[in-house]
C-alpha positions in Angstrom: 0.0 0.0 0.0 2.6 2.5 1.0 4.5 1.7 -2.6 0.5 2.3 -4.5 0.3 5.8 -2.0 3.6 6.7 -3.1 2.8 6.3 -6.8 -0.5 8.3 -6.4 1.7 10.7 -5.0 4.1 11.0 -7.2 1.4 11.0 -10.4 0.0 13.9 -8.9 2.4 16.0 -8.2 4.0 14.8 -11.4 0.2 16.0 -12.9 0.1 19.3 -11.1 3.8 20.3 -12.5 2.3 19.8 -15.6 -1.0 22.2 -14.8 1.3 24.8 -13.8 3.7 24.9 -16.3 0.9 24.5 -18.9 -0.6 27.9 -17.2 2.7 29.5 -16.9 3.0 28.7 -20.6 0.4 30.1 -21.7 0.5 33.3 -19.7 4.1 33.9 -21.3 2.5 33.9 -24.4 -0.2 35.8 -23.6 1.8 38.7 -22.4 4.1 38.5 -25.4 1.1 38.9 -27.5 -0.5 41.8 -25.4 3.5 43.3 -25.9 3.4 42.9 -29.6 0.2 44.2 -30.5 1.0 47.9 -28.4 4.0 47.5 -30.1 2.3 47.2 -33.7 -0.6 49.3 -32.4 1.6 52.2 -31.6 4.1 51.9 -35.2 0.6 52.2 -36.9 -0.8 55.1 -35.4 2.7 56.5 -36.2 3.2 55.2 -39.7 -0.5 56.2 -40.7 -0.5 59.8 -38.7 3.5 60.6 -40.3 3.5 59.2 -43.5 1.5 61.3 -45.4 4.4 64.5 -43.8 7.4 62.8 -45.1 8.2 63.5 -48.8 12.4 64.7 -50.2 11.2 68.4 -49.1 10.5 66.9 -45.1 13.7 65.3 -45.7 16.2 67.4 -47.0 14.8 71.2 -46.0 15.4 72.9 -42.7 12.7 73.8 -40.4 11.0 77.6 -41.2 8.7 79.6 -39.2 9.5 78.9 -36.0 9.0 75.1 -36.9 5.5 74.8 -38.2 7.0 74.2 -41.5 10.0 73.3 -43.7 11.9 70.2 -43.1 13.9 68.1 -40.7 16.9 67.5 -42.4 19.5 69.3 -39.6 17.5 67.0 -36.7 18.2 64.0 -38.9 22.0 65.2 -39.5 22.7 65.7 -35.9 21.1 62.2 -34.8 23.5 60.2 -37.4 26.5 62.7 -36.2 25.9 62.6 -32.7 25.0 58.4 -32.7 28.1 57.7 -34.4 30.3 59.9 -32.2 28.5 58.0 -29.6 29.8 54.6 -30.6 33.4 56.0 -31.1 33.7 57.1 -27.4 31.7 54.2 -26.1 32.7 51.2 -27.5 36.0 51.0 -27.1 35.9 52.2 -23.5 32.9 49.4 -22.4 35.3 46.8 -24.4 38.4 47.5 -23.3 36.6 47.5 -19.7 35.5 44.2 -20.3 38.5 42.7 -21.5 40.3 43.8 -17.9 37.3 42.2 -15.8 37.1 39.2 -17.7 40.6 38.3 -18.9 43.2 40.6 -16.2 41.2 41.5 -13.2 40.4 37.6 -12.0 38.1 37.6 -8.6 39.7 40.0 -6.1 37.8 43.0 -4.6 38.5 45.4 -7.0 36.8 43.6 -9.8 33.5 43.2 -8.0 33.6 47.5 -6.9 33.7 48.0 -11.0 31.0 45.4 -11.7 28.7 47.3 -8.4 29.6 50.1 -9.8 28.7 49.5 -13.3 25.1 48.0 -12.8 24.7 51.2 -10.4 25.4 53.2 -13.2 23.5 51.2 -15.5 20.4 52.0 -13.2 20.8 56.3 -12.7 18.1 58.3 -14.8 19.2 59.8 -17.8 18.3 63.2 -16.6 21.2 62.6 -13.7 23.6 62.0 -16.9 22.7 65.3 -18.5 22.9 66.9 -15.1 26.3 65.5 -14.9 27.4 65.9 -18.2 26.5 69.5 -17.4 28.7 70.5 -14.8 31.3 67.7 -15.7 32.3 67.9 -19.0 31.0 71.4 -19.6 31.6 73.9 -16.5 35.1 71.6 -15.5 36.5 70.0 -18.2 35.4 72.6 -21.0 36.3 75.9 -18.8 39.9 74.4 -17.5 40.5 73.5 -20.9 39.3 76.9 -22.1 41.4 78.8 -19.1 44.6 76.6 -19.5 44.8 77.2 -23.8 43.6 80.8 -23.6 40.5 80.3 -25.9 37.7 82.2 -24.6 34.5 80.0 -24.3 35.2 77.7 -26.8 35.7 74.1 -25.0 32.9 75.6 -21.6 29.8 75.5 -23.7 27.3 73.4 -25.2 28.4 71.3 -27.8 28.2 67.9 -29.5 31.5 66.7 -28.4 29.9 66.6 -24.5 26.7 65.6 -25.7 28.1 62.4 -27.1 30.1 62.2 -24.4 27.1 62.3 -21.7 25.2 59.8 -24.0 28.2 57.3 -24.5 28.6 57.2 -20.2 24.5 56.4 -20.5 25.1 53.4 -22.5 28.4 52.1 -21.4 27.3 49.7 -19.0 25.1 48.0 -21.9 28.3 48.0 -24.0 30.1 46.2 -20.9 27.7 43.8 -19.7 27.8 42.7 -23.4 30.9 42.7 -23.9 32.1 40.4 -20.9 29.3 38.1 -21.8 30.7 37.7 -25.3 34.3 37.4 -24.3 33.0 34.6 -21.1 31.3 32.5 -24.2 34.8 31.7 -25.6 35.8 28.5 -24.8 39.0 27.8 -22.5 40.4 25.5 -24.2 41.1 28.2 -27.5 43.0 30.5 -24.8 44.6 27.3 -23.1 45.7 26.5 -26.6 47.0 29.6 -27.6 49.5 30.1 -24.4 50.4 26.5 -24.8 51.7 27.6 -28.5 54.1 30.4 -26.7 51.5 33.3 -27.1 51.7 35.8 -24.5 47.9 37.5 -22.9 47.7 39.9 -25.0 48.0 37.9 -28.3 45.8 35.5 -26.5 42.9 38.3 -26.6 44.0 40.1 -29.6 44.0 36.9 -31.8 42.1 34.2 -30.4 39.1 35.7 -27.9 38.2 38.5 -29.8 37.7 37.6 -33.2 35.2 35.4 -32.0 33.5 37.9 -29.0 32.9 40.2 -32.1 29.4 39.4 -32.4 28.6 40.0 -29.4 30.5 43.0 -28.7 28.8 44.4 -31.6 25.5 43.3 -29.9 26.5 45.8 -27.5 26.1 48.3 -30.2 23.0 47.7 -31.5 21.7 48.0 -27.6 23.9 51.5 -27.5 22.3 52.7 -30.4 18.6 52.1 -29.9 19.1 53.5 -26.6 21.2 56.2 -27.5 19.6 57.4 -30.5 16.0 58.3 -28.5 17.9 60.1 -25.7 16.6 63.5 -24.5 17.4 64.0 -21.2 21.1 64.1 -21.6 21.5 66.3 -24.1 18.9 69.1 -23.2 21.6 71.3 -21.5 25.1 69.6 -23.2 24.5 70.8 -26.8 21.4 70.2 -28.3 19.9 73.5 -30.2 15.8 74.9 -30.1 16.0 76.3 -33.3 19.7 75.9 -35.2 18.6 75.0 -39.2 22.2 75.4 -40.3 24.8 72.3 -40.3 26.9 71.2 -37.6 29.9 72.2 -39.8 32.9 74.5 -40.6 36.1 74.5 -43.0 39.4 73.5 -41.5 41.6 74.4 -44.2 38.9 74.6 -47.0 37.5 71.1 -46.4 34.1 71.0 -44.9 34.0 69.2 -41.9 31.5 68.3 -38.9 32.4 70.3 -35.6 32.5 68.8 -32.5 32.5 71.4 -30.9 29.2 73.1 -32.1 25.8 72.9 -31.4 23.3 70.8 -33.5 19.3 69.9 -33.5 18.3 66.3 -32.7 15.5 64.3 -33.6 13.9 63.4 -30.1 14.4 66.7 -28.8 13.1 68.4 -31.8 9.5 66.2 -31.0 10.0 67.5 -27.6 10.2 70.9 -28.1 7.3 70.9 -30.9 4.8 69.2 -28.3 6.3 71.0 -25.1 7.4 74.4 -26.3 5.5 75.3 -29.8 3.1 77.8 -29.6 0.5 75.6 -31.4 1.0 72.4 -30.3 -2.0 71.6 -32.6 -0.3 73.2 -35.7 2.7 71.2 -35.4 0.8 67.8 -35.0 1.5 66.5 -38.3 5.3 67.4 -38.2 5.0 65.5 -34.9 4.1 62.2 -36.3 6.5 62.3 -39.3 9.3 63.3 -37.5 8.7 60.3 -35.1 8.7 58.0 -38.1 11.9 59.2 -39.5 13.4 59.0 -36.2 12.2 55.2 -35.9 13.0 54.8 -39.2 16.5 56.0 -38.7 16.8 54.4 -35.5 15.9 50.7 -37.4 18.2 51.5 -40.1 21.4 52.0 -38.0 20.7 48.8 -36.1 20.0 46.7 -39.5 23.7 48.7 -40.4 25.1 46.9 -37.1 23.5 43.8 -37.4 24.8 43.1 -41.0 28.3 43.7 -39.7 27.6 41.8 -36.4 26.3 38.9 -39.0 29.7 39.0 -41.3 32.0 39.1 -37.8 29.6 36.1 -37.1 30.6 33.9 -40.1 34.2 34.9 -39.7 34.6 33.8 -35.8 32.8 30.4 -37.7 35.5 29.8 -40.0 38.0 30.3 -37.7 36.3 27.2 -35.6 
């Protein structure tokens, strides 16, 4: 009897398990349905509300009358410029970080302060970041740098140089986290095999971990750039413009060039200025919506960019195995 209890025991817990992970189940894909459709429901209020705004005019004019016209095209030239300058300062930061924790630092204290301290930082509110990058990189770095070369207020003002800056300390614990787990997926044996062929650490990274961490460190960039690219809080005070319809641009010895250390307009804080600041919010509604696609849009096309090369890293770490 106790052998036929234990049986009936064990067939219902055994049928229970199965109840509950049947519900569980199903509850995951219920909420990743509910997740999908507001995500489709809100890309089709935009694409159907913006699309009808966006023609080569929207695209490649600047904005007139104090924004209730013209086009966009110095908001979209900003985003690309400051995105990119992002990734510059970012990335090799957040991997060069990651290749000390995961292949130098081993386990001692000082490894575990850095990771505290980068999930802290991966947890701050991106108006703290603009507040920082404020009186940081702006009234300290910018006005030493300004009193020390005699420059006036060239390096102490806003500019895209400390945006980036600001935004690439937003998304550098993203860029780490994914970098250490990319480097952490190499096998041992590949770096046990490379010092036992006479190669020293840093030959050991250079040739054999990295090449095939490359996907994943460029993972890190597609996360850096979604985030990045929709910022507004950290560049409100660190160099982003109201109203600026030239180019971020000026001749260094006749060849145009973009300058850091100007101001420029931005996509996501031009939306928030027309729906916050215009003086008819109503008037501006339709510039609204199409500036939101293109910012989307622009968004999608910079990670498909990062993805193809993420993809082509991919197959080369493959042949190398």
């Amino acid at each position: 009897m106790s052998a036929r209890a234990a049986g009936r025991r064990s067939v219902a817990t055994s049928r229970r398990t199965r109840i509950v992970g049947a519900f569980f189940e199903q509850l995951c894909r219920l909420l990743t349905v509910l997740t999908c459709t507001a995500l489709i429901a809100v890309l089709a209020v935009i694409i159907v509300k913006g699309i009808g705004v966006i023609d080569l005019e929207f695209l490649t004019g600047a904005p007139t009358e104090g924004m209730t016209a013209g086009g966009i095209f110095p908001a979209i030239f900003g985003t690309i410029c400051i995105t990119l300058l992002m990734i510059l300062m970012a990335l090799p930061l957040g991997v060069a970080a990651a290749i000390y924790l995961v292949e130098y630092a081993g386990k001692g204290l000082a490894p575990r302060i850095i990771r505290a301290a980068v999930n802290n930082l991966a947890g701050v509110p991106s108006i703290v970041f603009g507040l920082f990058g404020v009186g940081f990189f702006i009234l300290f770095v910018g006005r030493n740098l300004d009193r020390v070369l005699q420059t006036g207020l060239l390096f102490g003002q806003p500019a895209m140089l400390w945006a980036a800056a600001t935004l690439a300390i937003l998304v550098l614990p993203v860029v780490i986290v994914s970098t250490e787990e990319a480097l952490r997926a190499v096998p041992a044996s590949h770096r046990e095999a490379a010092f036992a062929l006479g190669a020293t650490p840093w030959q050991v990274v250079q040739q054999t971990v990295l090449p095939q961490a490359y996907p994943g460190i460029l993972t890190g960039a597609i996360l850096s750039v979604s985030r990045g690219a929709g910022e507004t809080a950290p560049i409100l005070f660190t160099g982003c413009a109201y109203f600026l319809p030239r180019l971020p641009v000026s001749e260094f010895f006749g060849i145009p060039m973009i300058n850091p250390l100007d101001q420029f307009m931005e996509l996501s804080y031009h939306i928030f200025i027309m729906v916050t600041q215009s003086t008819d919010a109503a008037a501006t509604r339709p510039i609204q919506y199409g500036t939101t696609l293109v910012l989307v849009a622009l968004t999608f096309l910079l990670n498909m960019a990062a993805i193809l090369t993420r993809n082509r890293f991919r197959r080369r770490a493959e042949a190398l195995l």
